[in-house]
Backbone as CSV, one residue per row, in Angstrom:
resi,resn,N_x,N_y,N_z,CA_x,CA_y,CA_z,C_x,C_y,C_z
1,UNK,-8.761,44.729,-28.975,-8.704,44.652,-27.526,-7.728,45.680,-26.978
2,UNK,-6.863,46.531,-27.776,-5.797,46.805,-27.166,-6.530,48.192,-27.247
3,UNK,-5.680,49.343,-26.472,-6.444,50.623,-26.609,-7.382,51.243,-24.871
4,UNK,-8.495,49.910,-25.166,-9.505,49.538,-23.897,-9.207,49.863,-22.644
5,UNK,-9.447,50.994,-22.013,-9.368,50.784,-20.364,-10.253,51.425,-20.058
6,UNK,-10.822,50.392,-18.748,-11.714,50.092,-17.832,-11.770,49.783,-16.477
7,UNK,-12.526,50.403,-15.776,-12.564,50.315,-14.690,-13.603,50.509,-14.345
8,UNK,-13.493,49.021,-13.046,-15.248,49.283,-12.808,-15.489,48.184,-10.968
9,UNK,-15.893,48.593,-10.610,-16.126,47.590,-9.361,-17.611,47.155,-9.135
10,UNK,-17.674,46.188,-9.007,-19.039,45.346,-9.042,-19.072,44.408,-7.264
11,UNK,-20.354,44.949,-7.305,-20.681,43.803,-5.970,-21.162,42.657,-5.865
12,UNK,-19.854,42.070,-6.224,-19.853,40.317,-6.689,-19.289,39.487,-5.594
13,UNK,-19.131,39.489,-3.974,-18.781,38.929,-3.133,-18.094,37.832,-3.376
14,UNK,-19.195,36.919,-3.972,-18.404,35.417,-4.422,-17.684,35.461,-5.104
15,UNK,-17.405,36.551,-5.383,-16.166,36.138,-6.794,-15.020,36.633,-6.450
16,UNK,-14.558,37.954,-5.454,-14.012,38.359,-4.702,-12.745,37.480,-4.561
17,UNK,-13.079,36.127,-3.956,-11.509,35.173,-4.061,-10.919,34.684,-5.386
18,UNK,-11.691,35.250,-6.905,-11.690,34.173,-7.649,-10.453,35.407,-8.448
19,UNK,-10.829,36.742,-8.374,-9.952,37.930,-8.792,-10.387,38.896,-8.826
20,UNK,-10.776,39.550,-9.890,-11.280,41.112,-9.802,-12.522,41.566,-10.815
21,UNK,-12.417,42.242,-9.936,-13.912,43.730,-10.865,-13.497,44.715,-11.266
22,UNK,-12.236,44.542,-11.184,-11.568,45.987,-12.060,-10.620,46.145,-12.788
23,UNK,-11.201,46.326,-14.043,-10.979,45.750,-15.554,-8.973,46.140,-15.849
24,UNK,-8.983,47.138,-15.488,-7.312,47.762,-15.665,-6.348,46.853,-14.814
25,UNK,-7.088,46.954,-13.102,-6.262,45.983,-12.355,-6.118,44.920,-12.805
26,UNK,-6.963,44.127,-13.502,-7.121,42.779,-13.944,-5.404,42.136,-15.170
27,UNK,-5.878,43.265,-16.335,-5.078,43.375,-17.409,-4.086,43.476,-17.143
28,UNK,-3.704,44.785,-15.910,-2.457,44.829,-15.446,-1.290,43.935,-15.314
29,UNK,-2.563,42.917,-14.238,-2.027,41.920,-13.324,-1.494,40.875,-14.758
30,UNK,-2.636,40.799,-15.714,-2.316,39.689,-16.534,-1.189,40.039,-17.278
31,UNK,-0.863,40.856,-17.680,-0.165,41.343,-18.503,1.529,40.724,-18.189
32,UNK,1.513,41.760,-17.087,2.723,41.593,-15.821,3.122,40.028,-15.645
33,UNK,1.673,39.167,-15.427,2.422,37.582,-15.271,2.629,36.997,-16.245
34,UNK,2.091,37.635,-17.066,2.139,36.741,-18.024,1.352,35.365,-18.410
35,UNK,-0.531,35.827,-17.543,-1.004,35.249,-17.752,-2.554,35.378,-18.644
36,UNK,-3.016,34.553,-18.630,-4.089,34.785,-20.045,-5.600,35.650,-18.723
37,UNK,-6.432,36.279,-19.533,-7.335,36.885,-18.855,-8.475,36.113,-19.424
38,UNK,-9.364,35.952,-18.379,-10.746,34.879,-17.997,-11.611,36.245,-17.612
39,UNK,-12.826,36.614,-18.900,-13.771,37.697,-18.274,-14.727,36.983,-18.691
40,UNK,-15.683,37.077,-17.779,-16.848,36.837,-17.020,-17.911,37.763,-17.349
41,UNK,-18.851,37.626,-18.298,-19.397,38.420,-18.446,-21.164,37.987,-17.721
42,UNK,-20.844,38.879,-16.550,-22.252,38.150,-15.839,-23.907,38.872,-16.592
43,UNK,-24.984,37.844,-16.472,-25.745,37.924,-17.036,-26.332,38.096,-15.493
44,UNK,-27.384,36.761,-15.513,-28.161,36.691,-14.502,-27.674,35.141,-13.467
45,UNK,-26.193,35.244,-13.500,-25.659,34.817,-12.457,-25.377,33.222,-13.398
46,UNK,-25.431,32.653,-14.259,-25.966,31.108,-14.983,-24.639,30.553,-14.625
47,UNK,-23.321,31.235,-14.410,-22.565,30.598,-14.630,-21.891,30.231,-12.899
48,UNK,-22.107,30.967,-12.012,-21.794,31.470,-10.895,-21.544,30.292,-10.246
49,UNK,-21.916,29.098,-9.728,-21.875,27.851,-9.142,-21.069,27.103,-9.472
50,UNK,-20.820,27.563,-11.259,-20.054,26.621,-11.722,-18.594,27.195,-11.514
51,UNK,-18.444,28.362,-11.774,-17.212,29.185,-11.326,-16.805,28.743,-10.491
52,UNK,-17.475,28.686,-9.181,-17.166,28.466,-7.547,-16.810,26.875,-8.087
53,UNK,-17.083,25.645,-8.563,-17.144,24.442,-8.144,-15.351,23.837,-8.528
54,UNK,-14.839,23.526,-7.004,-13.571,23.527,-6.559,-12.789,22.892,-8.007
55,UNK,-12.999,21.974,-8.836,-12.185,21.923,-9.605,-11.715,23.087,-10.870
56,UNK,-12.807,23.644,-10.794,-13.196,25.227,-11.841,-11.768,26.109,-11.133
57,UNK,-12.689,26.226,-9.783,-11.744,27.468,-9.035,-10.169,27.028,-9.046
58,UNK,-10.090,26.000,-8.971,-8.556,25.239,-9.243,-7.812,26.029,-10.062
59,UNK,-8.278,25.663,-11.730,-7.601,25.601,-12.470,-7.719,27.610,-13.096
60,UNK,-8.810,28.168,-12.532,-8.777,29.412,-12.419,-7.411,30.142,-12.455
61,UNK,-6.824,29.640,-10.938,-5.524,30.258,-10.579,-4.664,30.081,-11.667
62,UNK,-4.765,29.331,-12.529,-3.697,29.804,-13.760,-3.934,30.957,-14.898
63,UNK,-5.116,31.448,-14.145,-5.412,32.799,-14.994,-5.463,34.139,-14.270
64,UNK,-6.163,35.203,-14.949,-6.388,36.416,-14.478,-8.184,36.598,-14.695
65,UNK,-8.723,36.706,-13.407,-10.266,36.580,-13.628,-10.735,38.200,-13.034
66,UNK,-11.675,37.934,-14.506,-12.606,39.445,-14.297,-13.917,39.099,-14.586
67,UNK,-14.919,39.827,-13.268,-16.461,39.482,-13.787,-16.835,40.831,-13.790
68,UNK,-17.250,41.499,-15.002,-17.960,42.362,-15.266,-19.800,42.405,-15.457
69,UNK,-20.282,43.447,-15.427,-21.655,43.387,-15.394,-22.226,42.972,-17.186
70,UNK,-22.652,41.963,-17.284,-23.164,41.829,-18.770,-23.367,43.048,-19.684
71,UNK,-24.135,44.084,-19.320,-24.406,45.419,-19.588,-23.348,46.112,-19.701
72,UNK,-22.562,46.231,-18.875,-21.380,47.084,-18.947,-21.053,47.462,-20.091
73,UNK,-20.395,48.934,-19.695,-20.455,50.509,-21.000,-19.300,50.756,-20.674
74,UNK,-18.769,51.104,-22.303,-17.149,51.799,-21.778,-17.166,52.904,-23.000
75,UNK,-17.267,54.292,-22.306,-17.405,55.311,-23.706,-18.953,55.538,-23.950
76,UNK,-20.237,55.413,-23.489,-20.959,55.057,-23.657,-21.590,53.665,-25.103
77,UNK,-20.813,52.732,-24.889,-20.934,51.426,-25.895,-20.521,50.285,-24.775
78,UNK,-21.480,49.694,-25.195,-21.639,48.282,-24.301,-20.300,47.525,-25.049
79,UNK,-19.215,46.908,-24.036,-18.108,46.246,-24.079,-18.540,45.113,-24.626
80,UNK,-19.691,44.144,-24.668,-20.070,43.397,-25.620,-19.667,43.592,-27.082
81,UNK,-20.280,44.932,-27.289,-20.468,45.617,-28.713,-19.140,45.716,-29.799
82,UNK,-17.859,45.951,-28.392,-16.641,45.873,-29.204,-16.224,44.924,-30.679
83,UNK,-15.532,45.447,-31.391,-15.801,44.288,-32.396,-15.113,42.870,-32.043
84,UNK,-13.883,43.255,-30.995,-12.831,42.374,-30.102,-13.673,40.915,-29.863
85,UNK,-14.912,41.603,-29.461,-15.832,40.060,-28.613,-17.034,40.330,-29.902
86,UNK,-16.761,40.093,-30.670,-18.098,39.680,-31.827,-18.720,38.439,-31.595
87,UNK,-17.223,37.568,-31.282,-17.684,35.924,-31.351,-19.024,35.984,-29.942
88,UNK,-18.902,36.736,-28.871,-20.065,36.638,-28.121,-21.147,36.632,-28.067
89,UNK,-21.762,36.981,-29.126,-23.127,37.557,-30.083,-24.023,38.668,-29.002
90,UNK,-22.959,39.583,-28.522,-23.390,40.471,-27.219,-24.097,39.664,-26.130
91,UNK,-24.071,38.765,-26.039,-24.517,38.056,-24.945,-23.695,37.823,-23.701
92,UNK,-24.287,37.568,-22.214,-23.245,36.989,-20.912,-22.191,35.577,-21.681
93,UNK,-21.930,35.306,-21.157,-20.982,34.271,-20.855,-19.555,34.289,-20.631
94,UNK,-18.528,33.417,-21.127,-17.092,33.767,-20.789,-16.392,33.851,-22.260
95,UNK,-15.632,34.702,-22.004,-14.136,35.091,-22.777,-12.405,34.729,-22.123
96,UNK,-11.868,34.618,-22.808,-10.772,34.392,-22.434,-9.686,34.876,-23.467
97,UNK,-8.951,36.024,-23.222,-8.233,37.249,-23.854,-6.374,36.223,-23.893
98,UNK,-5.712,36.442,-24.881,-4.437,36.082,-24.742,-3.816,36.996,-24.161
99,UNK,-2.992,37.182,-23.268,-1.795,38.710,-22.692,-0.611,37.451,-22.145
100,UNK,-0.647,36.296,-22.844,0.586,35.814,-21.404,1.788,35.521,-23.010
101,UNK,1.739,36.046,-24.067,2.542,35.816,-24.945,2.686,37.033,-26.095
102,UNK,3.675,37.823,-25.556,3.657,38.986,-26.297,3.672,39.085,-28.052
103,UNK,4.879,37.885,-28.349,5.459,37.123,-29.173,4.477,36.675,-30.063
104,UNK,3.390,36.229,-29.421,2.255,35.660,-29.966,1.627,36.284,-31.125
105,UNK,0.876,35.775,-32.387,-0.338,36.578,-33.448,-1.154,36.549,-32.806
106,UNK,-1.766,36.078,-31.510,-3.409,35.865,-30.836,-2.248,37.372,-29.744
107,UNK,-2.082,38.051,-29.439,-1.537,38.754,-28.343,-3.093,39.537,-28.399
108,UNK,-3.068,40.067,-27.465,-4.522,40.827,-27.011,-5.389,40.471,-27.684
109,UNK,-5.673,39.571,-28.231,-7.028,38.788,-29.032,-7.361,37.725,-28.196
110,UNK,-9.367,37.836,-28.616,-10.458,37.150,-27.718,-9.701,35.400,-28.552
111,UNK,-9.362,34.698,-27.423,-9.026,33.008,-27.861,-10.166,31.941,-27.301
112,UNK,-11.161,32.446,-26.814,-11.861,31.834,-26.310,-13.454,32.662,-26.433
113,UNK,-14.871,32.462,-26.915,-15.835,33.328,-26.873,-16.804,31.836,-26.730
114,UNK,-17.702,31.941,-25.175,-18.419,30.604,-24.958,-20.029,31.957,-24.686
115,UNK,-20.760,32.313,-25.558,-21.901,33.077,-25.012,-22.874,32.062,-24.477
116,UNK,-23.820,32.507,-23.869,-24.829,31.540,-23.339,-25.783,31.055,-24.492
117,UNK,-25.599,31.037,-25.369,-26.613,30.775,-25.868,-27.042,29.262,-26.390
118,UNK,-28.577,28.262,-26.287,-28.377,27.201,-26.876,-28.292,27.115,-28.151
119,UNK,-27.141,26.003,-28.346,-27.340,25.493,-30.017,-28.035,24.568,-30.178
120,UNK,-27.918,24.969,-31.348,-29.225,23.861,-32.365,-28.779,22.241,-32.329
121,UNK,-27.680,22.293,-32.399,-27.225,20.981,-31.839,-27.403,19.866,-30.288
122,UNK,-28.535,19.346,-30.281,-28.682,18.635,-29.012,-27.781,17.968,-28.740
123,UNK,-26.728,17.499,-29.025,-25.612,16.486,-28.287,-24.559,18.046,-27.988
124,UNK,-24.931,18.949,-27.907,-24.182,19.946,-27.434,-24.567,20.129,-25.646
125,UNK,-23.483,19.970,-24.719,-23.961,19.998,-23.224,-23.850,21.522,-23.058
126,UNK,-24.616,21.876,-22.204,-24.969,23.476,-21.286,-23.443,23.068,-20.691
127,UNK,-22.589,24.370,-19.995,-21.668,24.500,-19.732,-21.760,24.199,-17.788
128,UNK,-21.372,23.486,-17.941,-20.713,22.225,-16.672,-19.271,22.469,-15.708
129,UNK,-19.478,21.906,-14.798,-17.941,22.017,-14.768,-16.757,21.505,-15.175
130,UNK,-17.357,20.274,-16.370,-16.303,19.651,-17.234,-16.215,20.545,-18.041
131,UNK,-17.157,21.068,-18.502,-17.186,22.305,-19.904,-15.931,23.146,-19.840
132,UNK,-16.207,23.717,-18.690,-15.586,24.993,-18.368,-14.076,24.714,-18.356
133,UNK,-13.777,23.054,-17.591,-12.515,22.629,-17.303,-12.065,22.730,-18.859
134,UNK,-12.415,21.894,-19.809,-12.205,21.721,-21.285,-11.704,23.609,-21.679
135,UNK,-12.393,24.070,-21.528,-11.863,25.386,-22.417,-11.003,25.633,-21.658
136,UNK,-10.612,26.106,-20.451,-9.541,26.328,-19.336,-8.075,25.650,-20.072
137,UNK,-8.424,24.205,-20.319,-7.461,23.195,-20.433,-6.838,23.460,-22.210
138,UNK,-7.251,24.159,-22.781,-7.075,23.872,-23.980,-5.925,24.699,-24.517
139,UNK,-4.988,24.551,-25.428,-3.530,24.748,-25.549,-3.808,25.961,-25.754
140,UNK,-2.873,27.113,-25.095,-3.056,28.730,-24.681,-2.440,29.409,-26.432
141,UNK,-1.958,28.675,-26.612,-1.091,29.171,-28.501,-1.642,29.248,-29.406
142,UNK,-3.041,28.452,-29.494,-4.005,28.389,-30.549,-4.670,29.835,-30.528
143,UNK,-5.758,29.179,-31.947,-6.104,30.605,-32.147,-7.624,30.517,-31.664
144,UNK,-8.718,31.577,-32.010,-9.928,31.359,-31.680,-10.599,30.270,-32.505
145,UNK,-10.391,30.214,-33.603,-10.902,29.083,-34.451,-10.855,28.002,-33.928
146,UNK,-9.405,27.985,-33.851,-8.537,26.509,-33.067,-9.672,25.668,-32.677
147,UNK,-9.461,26.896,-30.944,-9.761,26.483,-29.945,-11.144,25.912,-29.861
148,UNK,-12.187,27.142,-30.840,-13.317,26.507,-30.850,-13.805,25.278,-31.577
149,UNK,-12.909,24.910,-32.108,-12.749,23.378,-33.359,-12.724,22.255,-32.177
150,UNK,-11.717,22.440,-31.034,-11.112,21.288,-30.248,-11.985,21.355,-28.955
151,UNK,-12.902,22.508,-28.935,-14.122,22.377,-27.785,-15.066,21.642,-28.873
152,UNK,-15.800,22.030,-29.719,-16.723,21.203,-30.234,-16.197,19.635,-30.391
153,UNK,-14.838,19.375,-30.839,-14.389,17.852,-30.969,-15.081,17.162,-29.232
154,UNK,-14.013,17.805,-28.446,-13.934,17.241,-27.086,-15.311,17.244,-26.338
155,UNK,-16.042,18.043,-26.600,-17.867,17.749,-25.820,-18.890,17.029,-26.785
156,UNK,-17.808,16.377,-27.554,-19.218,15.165,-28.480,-19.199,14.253,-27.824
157,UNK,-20.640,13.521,-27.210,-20.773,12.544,-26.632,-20.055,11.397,-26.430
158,UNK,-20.084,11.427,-27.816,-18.773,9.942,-28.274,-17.137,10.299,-27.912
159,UNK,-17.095,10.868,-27.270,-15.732,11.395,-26.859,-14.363,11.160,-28.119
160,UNK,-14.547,11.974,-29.433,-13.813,11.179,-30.457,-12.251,11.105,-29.842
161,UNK,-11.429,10.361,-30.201,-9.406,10.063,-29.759,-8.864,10.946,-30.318
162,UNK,-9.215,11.674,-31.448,-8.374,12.281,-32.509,-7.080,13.419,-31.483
163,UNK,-8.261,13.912,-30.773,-7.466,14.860,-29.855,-7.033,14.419,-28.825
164,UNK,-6.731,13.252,-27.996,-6.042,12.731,-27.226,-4.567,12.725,-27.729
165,UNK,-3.965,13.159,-29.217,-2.719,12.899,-29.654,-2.322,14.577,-29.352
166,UNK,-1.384,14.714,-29.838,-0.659,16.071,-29.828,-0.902,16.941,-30.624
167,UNK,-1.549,18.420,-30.437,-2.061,19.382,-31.567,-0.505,19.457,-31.712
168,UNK,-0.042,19.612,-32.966,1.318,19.794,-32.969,1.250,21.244,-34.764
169,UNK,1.766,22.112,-33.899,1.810,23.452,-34.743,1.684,23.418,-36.412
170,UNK,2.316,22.294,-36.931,2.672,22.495,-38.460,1.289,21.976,-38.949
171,UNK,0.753,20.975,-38.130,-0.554,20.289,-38.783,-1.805,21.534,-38.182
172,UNK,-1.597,22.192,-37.581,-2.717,23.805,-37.239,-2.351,24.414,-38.626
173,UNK,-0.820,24.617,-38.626,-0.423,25.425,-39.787,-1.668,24.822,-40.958
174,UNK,-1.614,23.620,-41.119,-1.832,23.385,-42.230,-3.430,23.354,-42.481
175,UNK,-4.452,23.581,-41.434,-5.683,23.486,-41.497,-6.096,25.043,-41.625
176,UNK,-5.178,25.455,-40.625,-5.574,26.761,-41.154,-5.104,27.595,-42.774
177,UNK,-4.697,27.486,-43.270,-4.377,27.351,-44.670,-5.302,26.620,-45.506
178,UNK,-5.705,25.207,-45.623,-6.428,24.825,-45.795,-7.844,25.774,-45.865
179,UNK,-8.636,25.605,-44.354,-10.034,26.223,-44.301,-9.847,27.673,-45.042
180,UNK,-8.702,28.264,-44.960,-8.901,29.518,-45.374,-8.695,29.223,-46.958
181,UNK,-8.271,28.677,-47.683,-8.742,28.400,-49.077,-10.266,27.945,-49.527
182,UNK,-10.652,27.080,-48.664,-11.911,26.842,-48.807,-12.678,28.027,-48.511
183,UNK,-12.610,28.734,-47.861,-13.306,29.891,-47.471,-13.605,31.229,-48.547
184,UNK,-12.113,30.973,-48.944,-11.886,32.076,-49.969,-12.707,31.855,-51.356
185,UNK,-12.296,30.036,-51.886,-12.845,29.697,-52.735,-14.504,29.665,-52.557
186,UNK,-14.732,29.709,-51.106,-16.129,28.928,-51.312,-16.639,27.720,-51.801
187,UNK,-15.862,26.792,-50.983,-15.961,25.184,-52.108,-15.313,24.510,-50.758
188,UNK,-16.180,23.391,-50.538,-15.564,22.757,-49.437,-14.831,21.713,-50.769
189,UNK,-13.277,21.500,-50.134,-12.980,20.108,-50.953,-11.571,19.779,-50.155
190,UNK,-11.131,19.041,-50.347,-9.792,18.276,-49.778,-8.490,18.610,-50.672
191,UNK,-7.384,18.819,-49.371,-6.125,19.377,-50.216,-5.491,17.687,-50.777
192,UNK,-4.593,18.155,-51.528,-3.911,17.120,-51.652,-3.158,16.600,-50.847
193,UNK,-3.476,15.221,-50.105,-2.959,14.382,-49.210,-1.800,14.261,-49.201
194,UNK,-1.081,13.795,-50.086,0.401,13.740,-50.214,1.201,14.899,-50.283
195,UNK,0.481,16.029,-50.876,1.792,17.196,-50.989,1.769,17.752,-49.543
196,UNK,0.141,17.792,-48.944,0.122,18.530,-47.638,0.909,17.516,-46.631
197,UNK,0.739,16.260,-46.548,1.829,15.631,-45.522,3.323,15.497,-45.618
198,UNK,3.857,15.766,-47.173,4.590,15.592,-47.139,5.772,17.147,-46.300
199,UNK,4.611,18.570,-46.368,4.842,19.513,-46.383,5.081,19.897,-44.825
200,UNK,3.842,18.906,-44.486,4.037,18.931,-42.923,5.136,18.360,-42.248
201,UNK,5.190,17.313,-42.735,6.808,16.502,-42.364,8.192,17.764,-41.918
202,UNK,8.275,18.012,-43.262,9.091,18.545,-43.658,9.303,20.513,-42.828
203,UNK,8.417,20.370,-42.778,8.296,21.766,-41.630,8.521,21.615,-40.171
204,UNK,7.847,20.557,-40.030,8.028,19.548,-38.446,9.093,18.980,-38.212
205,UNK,9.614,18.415,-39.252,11.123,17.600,-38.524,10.263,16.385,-38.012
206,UNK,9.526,15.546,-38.580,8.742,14.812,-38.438,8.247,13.325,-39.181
207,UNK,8.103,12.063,-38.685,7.984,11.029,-39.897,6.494,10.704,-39.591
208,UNK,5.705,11.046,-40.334,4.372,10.026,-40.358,4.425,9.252,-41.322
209,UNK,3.777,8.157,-40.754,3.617,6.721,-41.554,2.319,6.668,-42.261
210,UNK,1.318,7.540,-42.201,0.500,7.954,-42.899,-0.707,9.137,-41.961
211,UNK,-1.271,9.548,-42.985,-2.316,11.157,-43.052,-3.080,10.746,-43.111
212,UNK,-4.373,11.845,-42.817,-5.771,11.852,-42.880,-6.265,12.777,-42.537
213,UNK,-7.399,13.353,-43.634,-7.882,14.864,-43.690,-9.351,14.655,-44.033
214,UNK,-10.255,15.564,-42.730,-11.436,15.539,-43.056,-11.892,17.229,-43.326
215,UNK,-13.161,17.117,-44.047,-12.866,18.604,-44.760,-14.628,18.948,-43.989
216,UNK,-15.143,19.690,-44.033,-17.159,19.476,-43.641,-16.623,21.590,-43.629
217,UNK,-18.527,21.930,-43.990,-18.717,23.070,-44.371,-20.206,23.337,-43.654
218,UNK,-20.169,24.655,-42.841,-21.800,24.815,-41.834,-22.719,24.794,-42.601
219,UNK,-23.688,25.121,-41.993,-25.045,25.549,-42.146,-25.216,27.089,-42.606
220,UNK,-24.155,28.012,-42.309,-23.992,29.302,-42.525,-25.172,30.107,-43.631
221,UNK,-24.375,29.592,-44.591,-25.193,30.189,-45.293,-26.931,30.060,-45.770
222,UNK,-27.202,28.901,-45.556,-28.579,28.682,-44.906,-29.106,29.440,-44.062
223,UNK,-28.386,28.865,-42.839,-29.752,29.388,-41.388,-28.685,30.828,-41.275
224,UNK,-27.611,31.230,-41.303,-27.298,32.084,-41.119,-27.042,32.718,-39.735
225,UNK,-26.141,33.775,-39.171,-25.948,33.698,-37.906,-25.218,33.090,-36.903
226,UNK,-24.086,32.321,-37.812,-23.501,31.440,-36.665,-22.502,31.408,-36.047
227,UNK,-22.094,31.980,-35.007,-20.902,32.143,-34.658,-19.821,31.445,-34.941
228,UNK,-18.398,31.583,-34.449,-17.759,30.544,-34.646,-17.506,29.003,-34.026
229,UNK,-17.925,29.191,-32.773,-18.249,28.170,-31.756,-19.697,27.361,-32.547
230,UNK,-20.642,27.796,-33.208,-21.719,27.181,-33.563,-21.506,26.292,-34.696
231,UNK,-20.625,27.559,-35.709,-19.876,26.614,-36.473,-19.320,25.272,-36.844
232,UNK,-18.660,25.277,-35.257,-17.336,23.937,-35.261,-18.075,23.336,-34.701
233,UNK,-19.502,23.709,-33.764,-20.310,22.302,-33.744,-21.385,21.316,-34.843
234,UNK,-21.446,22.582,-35.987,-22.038,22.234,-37.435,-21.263,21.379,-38.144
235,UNK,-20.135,21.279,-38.068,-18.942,20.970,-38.840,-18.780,19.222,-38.301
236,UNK,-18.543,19.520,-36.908,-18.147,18.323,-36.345,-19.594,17.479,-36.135
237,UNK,-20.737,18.160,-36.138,-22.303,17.105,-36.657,-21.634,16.578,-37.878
238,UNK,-21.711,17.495,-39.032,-21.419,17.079,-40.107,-20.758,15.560,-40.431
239,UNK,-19.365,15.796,-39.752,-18.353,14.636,-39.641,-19.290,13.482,-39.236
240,UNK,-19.916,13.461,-38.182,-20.758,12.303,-37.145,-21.771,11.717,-38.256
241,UNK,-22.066,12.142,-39.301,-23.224,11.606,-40.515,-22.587,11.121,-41.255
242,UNK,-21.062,11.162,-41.578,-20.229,10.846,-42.036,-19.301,9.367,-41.627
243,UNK,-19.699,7.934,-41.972,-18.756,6.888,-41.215,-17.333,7.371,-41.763
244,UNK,-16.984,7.555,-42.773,-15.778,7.729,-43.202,-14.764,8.709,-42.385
245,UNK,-15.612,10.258,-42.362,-14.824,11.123,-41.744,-14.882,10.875,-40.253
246,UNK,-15.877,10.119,-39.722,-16.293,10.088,-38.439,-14.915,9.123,-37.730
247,UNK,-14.568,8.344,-38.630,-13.941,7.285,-38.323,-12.291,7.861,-38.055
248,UNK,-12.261,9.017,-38.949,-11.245,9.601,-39.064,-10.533,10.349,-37.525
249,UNK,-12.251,11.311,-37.599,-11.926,12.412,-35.911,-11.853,11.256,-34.856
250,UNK,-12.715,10.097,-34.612,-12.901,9.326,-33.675,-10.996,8.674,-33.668
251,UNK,-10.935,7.814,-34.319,-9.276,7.442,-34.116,-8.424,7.966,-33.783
252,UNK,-7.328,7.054,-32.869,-6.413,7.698,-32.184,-5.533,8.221,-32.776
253,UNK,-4.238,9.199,-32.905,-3.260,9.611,-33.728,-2.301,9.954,-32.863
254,UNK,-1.219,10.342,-33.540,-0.051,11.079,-32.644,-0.160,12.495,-33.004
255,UNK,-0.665,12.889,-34.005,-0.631,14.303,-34.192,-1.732,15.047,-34.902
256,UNK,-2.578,16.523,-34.273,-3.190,16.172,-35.031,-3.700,17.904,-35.621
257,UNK,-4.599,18.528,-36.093,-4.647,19.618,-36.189,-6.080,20.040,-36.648
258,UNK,-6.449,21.142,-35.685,-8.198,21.277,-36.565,-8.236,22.819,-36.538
259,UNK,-8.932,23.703,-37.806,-9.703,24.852,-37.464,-10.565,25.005,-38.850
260,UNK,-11.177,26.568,-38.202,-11.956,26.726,-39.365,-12.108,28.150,-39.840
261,UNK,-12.683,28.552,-40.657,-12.462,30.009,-41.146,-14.156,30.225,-41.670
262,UNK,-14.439,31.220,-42.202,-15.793,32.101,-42.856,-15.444,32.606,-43.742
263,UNK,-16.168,31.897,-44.786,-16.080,32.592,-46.240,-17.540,33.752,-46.377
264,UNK,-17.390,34.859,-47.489,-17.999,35.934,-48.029,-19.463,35.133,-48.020
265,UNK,-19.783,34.322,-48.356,-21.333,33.909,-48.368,-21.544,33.453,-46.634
266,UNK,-21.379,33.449,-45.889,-21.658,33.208,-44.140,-21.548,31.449,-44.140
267,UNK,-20.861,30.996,-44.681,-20.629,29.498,-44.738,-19.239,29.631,-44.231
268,UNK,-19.007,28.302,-42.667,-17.702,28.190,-42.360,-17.227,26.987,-43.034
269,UNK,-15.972,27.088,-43.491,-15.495,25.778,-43.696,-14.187,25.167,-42.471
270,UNK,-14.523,24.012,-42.015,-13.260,23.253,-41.044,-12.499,22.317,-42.388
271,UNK,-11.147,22.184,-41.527,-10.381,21.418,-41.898,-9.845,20.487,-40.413
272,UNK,-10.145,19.330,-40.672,-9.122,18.154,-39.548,-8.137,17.817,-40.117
273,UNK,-6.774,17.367,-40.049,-5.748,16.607,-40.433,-5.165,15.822,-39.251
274,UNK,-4.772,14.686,-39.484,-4.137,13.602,-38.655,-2.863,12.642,-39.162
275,UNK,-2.215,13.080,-38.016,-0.847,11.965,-38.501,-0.464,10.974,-37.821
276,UNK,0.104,9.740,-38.508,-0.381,8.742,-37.489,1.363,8.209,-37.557
């Protein structure tokens, strides 16, 4: 992402109050506040109503908003194409860039990639204005994995508790570590319960009275093609066929941690952990 400048003005009226069409001013601005950037990558308008709908536009103002033309070329290469927004599968929809944490490992990296496209998953909702609120709302520190782990949790019908407790850093630490062994290995399987909680504790400054780790692996390498957002909704089906693990994401906790990674064969593996 870094490098990129753009500039471009689009005749987007309605969007006019929401921020800008011009990609440098935008970054600028975000940069400077220190706030995260919301681009808009317009297609054929799908998202436009929902943008405007007053609780959306609300929570907007805690960002930096840019709607660019879906098509849009920078260098002659479609800004889709960048490798920055892969997770988009060159398609419209929204992104959401980190700039409000210099400090940060996500700093100028895509933390958010929602393309339009449907998944294969029917208990997956078209993007709403709860949708939109959910990704808006979701902790700005995480990573793209994260984030897309705790959107697929939070738009399952069954509304699971797991994430009503506190993503709390050491238990991310520890999933992400996790999935990325599984990934590497190529082997979905479960860490050891006791050394990983005890590890978490102990990094956290923290007492749990007991753990719980659910492990699930996509469709990837099968159907192939799946982004990472498609992923964490493969993953979290997975869990739902599952009473055991299901029982796990669904329950309430005080702490809790989810992501997932892509191993060499196109299979993602997630990791959940929960501390109670």
């Amino acid at each position: 992402m870094s490098g990129i400048g753009i500039s471009l003005l689009v005749a987007l009226p309605s969007f006019v109050p929401l921020g800008f069409t011009d990609y440098e001013s935008a970054v600028q601005v975000a940069t400077e506040t220190k706030r995260d950037l919301v681009i808009y990558f317009r297609g054929k308008g799908e998202l436009d109503s929902v943008l405007l709908h007053p609780d959306v536009a609300w929570r907007l103002q805690q960002y930096v908003f840019l709607c660019v033309p879906e098509d849009f070329q920078y260098q002659g290469r479609r800004l889709l194409d960048y490798e920055a927004f892969h997770e988009m599968q060159g398609k419209a929809g929204l992104a959401i860039v980190n700039l409000h944490d210099q400090e940060s490992p996500h700093y100028q990296c895509v933390i958010s990639a929602h393309p339009l496209v449907k998944s294969r998953y029917r208990w997956v909702p078209d993007y709403g204005p709860e949708q939109i609120r959910i990704i808006l709302e979701l902790p700005n520190w995480l990573s793209l994995t994260q984030r897309s782990m705790l959107y697929a949790v939070s738009v399952h019908p069954e509304r699971p508790q797991s994430i009503a407790g506190q993503a709390h850093p050491s238990l991310m630490a520890h999933c992400a570590r996790h999935s990325a062994r599984q990934a590497q290995m190529q082997w979905q399987h479960h860490a050891d319960l006791i050394a990983a909680s005890s590890r978490v504790q102990q990094e956290a400054g923290i007492t749990l009275h007991s753990a719980s780790e659910v492990v699930a692996e996509s469709w990837g390498m099968v159907l192939g093609g799946e982004n990472v957002l498609e992923a964490a909704f493969s993953c979290v089906d997975a869990w739902r066929q599952s009473p055991g693990h299901w029982n796990a994401v669904s329950r309430p906790c005080r702490y809790f941690g989810y992501d997932i990674a892509r191993g060499a064969n196109g299979t993602w593996y997630a990791t959940g952990f929960f501390g109670y």
